[in-house]
C-alpha positions as CSV (number, residue, x, y, z in Angstrom):
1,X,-18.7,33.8,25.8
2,X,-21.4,31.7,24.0
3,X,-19.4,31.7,20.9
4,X,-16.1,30.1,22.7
5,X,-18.4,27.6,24.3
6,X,-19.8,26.8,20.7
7,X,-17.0,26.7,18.9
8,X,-15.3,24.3,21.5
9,X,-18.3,22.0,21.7
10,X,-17.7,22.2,17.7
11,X,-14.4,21.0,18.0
12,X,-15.1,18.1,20.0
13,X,-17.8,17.4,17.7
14,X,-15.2,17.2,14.8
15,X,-12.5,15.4,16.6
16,X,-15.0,12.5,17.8
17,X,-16.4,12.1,14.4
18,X,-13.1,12.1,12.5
19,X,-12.5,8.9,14.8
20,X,-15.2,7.2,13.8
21,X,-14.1,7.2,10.0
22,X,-11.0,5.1,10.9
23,X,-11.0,1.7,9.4
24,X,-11.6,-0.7,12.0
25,X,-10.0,-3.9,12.9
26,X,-12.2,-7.2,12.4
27,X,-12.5,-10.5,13.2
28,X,-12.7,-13.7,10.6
29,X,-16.5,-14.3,11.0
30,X,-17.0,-10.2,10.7
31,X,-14.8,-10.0,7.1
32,X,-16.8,-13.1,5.9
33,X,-19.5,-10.3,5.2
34,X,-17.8,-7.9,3.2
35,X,-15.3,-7.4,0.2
36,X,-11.9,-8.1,0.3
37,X,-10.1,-5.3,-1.4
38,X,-5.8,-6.6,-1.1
39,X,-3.7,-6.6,1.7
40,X,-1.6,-3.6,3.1
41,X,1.8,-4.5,5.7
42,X,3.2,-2.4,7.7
43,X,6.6,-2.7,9.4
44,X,9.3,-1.0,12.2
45,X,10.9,-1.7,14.7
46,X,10.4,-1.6,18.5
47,X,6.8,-0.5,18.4
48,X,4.0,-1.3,20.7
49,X,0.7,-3.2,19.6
50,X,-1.3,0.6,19.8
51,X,0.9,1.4,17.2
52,X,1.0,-1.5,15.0
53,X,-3.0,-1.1,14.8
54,X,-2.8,2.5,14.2
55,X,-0.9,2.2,11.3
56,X,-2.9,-0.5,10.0
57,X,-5.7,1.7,9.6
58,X,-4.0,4.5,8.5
59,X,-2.8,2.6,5.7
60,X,-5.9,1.1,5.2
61,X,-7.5,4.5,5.4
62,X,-5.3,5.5,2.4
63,X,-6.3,2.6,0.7
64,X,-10.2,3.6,0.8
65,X,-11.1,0.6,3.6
66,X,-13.3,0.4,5.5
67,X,-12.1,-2.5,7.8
68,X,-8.7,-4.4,8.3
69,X,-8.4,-8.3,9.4
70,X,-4.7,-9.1,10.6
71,X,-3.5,-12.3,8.6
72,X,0.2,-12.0,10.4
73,X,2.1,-10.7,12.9
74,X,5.4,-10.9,14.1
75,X,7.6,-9.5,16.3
76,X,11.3,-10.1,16.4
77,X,13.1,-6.9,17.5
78,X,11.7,-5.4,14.9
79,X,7.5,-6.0,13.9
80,X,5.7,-6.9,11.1
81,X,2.0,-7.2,9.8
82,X,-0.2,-8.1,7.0
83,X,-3.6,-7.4,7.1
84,X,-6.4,-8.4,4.9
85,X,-8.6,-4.7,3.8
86,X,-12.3,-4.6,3.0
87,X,-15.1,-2.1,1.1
């Protein structure tokens, strides 16, 4: 029994600190103090704001960022945003 009850504690573990990894989204002030490293878009259609950011920070993820700042978003049946990624 103390096994499963490590092992699950383990898992949490892992699954909270995986989280923490994602690149976050900042503000203008915030980005001011780090280095710009390109812009990344991303684009769908009928998609809630959740899942606008999400894929923001996958894609800046992929890209090595650490942090995202939205430059534009749009949302006309189908949505659209540019973000700003930093190191």
């Amino acid at each position: 029994m103390k096994i499963k009850t490590t092992l699950a504690a383990f898992s949490l573990l892992s699954v909270l600190s995986f989280g923490s990894f994602a690149a976050q989204s900042i503000d203008a002030p915030q980005a001011e103090k780090l280095h710009s490293a390109g812009t990344i878009t991303v684009s769908g259609v009928g998609t809630a704001p959740s899942d606008i950011r999400q894929a923001l920070s996958a894609k800046a993820d992929a890209k090595g960022a650490t942090a995202y700042r939205v430059i534009e978003a749009r949302s006309e049946g189908n949505f659209h945003a540019t973000a700003e990624i930093y190191k």
